[in-house]
ZAMARGU-4260 file (C-alpha; in steps of 0.2 Angstrom, whole numbers, plus 5000, padded with zeros to 4 digits):
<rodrens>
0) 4482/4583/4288 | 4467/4573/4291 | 4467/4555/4283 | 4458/4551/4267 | 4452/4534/4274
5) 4441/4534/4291 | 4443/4521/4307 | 4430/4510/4308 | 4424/4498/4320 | 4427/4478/4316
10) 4411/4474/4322 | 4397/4483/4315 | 4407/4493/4303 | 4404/4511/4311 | 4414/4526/4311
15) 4426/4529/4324 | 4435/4545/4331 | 4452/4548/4324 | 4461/4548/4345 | 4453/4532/4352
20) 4460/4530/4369 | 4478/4526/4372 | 4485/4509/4371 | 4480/4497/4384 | 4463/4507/4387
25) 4449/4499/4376 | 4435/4511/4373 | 4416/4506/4369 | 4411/4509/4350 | 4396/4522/4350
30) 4387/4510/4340 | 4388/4492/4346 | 4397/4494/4359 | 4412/4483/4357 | 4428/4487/4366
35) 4439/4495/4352 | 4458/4500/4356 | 4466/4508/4343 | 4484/4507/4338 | 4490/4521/4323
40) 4505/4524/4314 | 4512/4540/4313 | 4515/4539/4297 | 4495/4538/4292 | 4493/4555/4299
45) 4508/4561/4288 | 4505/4569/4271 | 4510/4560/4255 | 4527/4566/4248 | 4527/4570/4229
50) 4540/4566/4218 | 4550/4577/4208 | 4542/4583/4193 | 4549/4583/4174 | 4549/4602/4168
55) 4543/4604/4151 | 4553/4611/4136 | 4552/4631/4135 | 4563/4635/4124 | 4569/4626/4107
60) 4587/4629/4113 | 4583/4616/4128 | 4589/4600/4127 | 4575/4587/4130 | 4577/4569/4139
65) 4580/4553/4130 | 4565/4545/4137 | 4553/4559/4138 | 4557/4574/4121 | 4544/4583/4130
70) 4551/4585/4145 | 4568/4596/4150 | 4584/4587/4152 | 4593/4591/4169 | 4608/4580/4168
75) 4618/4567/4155 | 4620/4550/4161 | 4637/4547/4168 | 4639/4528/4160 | 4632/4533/4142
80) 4629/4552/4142 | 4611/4552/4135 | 4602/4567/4143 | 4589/4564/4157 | 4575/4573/4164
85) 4572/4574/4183 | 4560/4559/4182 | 4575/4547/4174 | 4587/4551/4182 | 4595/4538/4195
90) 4606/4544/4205 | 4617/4529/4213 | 4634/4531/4222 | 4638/4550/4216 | 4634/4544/4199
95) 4619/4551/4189 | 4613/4536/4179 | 4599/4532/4166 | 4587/4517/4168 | 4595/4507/4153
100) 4613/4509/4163 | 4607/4501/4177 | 4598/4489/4170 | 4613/4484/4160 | 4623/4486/4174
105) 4612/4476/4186 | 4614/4460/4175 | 4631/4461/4171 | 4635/4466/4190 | 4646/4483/4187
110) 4634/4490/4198 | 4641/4485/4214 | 4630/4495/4224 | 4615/4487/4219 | 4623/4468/4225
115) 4612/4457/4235 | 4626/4445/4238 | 4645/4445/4240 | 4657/4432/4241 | 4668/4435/4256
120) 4685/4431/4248 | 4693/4435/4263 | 4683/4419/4273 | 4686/4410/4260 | 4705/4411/4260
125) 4706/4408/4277 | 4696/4392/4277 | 4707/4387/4266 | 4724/4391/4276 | 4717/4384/4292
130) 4706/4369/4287 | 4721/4357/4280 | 4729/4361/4299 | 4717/4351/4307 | 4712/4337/4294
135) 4727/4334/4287 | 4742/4345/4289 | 4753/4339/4273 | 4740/4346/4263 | 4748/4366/4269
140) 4760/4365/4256 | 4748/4367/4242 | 4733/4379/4253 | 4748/4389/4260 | 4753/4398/4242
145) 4734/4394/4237 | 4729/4404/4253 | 4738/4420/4248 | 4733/4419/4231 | 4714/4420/4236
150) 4718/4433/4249 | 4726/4446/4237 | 4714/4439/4224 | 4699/4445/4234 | 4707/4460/4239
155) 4701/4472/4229 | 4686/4465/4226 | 4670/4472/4235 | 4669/4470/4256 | 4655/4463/4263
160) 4637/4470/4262 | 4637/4472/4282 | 4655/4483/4285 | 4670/4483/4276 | 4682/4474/4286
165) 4700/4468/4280 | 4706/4457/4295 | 4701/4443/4286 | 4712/4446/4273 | 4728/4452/4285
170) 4725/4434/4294 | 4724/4422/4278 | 4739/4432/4272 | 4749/4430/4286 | 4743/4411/4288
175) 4749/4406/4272 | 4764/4412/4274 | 4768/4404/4290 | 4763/4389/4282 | 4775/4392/4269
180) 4791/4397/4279 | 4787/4381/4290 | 4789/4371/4276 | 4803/4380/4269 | 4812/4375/4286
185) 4805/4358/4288 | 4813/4356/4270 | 4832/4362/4272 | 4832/4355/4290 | 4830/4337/4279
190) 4843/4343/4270 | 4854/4348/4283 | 4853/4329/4291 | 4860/4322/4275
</rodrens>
């Protein structure tokens, strides 16, 4: 496909060929003469990709899109079954949605697919459970059940943008109850003196 719009020079503004020379080999404009190396995209040599169109009602016995009556409906909306055309419909995480259900489902963050920020509960716990072992250690008998209650809190709450990753989780877990069980021993081993 040949490009709509043509190369031209910076200099005086004249057409240039469509294969300059390759890169690192300037070649003299035919007009001016200035040295000209040009560097092109593939993708400006590729042809536009259309859309998909909305078909148009044939029959009276076809249902027609919420948003467009003139146009053929393809499929309901998963969220609130109103019946979209090909143009409507937004298909996100298997799901076939309608533009009003992700809207609504953007503001009131059901839509986890379209997060742009998590909060990592699984950091969060652990920062918890380790923190009070270096500033101040008597602290661990609050964070260590406060740590296991963020961890199995956060749990089944969406993973990080970047992977899913559950050690996080394991560790806070595992640290708050070793901070428990030591304090259940420092406690009977008082008891055990008197």
């Amino acid at each position: 496909m040949t490009p709509s719009a043509s190369l031209s020079c910076p200099k005086c503004r004249a057409s240039l060929p469509e294969n300059l020379a390759p890169p690192g080999s300037p070649r003299a404009c035919g007009s001016c003469g200035q040295p000209v190396e040009g560097l092109v995209f593939p993708a400006y040599y590729r042809p536009l990709a259309s859309g998909k169109a909305a078909e148009t009602l044939v029959a009276l016995e076809d249902a027609g899109c919420f948003y467009h009556p003139q146009s053929r409906a393809q499929v309901p909306c998963d969220a609130c079954g109103r019946f979209l055309c090909a143009l409507c419909d937004i298909e996100l995480g298997g799901q076939h949605l309608c533009p009003a259900c992700v809207n609504s489902g953007s503001k009131k963050k059901r839509l986890h697919q379209l997060d742009g920020n998590r909060v990592l509960y699984g950091g969060i716990a652990l920062m918890v459970g380790f923190l009070p072992l270096i500033v101040f250690w008597p602290l661990t008998i609050v964070t260590g059940p406060l740590t296991i209650f963020i961890a199995i809190y956060g749990w089944r709450k969406p993973l990080s943008l970047t992977g899913p990753n559950r050690l996080s989780y394991v560790l806070a877990i595992i640290l708050g109850l070793l901070q428990i069980v030591g304090w259940a021993l420092a406690i009977t081993g008082l008891f055990n003196l008197f």
